[in-house]
C-alpha positions as CSV (number, residue, x, y, z in Angstrom):
1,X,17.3,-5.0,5.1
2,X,17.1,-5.6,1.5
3,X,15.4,-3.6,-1.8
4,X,12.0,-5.8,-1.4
5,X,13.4,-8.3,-4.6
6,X,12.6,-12.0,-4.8
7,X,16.3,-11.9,-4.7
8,X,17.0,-9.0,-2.3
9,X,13.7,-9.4,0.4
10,X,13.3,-6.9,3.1
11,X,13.5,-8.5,5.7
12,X,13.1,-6.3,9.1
13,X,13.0,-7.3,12.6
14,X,12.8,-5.6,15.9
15,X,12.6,-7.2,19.4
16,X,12.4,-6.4,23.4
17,X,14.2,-8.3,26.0
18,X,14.4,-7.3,29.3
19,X,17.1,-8.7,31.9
20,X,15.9,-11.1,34.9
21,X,13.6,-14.2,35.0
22,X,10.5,-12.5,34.2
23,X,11.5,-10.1,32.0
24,X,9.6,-9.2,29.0
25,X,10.3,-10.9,25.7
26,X,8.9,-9.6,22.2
27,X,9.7,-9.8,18.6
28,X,7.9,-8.8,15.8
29,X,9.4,-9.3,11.9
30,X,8.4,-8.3,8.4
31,X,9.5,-10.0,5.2
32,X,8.7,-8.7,1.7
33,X,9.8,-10.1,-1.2
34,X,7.9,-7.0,-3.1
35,X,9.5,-4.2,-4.5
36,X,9.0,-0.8,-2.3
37,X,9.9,2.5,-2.0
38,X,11.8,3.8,0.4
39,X,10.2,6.8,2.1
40,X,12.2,10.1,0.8
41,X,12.8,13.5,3.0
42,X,9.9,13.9,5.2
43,X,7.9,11.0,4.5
44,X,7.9,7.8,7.2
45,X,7.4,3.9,6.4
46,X,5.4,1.6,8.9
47,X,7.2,-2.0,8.4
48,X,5.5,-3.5,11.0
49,X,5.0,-4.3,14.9
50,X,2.9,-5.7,17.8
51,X,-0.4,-3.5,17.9
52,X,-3.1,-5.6,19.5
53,X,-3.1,-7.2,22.8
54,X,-2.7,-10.9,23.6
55,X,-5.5,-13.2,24.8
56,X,-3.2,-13.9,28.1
57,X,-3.7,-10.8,29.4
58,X,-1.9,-8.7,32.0
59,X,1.0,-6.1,31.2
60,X,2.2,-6.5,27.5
61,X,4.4,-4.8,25.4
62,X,3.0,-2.6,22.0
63,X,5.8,-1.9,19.2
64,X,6.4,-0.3,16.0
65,X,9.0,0.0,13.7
66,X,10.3,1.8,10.0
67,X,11.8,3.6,8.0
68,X,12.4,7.0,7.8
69,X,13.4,10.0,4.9
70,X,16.8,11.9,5.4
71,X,14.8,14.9,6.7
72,X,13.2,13.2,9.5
73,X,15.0,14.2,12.7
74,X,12.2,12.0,15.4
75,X,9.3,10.1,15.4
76,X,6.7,10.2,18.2
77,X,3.6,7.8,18.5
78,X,0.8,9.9,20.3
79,X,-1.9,7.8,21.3
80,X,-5.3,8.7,21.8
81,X,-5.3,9.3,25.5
82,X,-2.5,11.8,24.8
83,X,0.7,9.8,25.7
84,X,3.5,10.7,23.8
85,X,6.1,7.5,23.1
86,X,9.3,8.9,21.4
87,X,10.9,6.4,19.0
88,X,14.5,5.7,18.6
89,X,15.9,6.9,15.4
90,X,19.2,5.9,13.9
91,X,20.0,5.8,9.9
92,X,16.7,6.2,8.5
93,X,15.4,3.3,11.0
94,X,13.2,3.9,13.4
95,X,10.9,1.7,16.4
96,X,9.4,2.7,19.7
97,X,7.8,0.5,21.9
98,X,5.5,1.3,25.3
99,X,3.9,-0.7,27.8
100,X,-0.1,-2.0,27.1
101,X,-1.2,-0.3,30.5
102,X,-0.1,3.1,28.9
103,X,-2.5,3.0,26.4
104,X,-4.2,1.2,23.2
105,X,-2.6,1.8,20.0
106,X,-6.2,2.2,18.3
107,X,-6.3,5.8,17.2
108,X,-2.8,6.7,17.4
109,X,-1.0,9.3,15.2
110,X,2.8,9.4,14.6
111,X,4.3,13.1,14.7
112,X,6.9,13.0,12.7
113,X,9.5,16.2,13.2
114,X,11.9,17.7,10.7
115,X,14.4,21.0,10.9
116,X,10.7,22.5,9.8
117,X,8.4,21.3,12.0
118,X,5.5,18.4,12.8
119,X,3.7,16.3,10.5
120,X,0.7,14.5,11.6
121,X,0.8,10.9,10.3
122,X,-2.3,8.4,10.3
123,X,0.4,5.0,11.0
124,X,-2.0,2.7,8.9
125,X,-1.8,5.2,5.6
126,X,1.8,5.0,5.8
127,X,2.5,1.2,6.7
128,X,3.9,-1.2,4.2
129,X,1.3,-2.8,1.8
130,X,1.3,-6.4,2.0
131,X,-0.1,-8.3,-0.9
């Protein structure tokens, strides 16, 4: 992860892999080479992920990734059939993934939980502009 410099790019990546020979195999990557701001106490960053089905069909994986304030204590993605996908958070870095089957990430929300309670986030007002 950089500062989002031509000289320091943010770079983020984030990936599946699953054991056997026909496990699952995803990666999605962002690189910006524009400055950003890192989100502050409560406030979340979308840097990117897989949110749209593949022409191939059958069971794929969705993902999302970011960045989170120092507040922020968990991230859940509640999609609009009311599955709730709880994201692994570590350092101000979070990313969840779920199976397609579970559910379309087309009118989503991200909950995102401090020591104070639950925000309700719209994902694509908080994702990363790309220019």
């Amino acid at each position: 992860m950089g500062s989002g410099t031509s000289r320091d790019p943010l770079i983020a990546l984030s990936g599946l892999k699953a054991d056997g020979r026909n496990g699952l195999n995803l990666m999605a990557a962002t690189v910006s080479d524009k400055p950003f701001t890192k989100p502050q106490d409560s406030a979340v960053l979308v840097l990117g992920g897989v949110l749209q089905k593949q022409p191939e069909g059958g069971i794929q994986a969705f993902q999302m990734f970011g960045l989170s304030g120092a507040a922020v204590t968990g991230v859940d993605v509640v999609l609009a059939n009311g599955l709730r996908v709880s994201a692994t958070l570590r350092n101000g870095i979070w990313g969840v993934w779920w199976p397609s089957d579970r559910g379309e990430f087309a009118g989503s929300k991200l909950h995102v939980r401090t020591a104070t309670g639950v925000t309700l986030v719209d994902p694509s007002i908080v994702r990363l502009p790309i220019q």
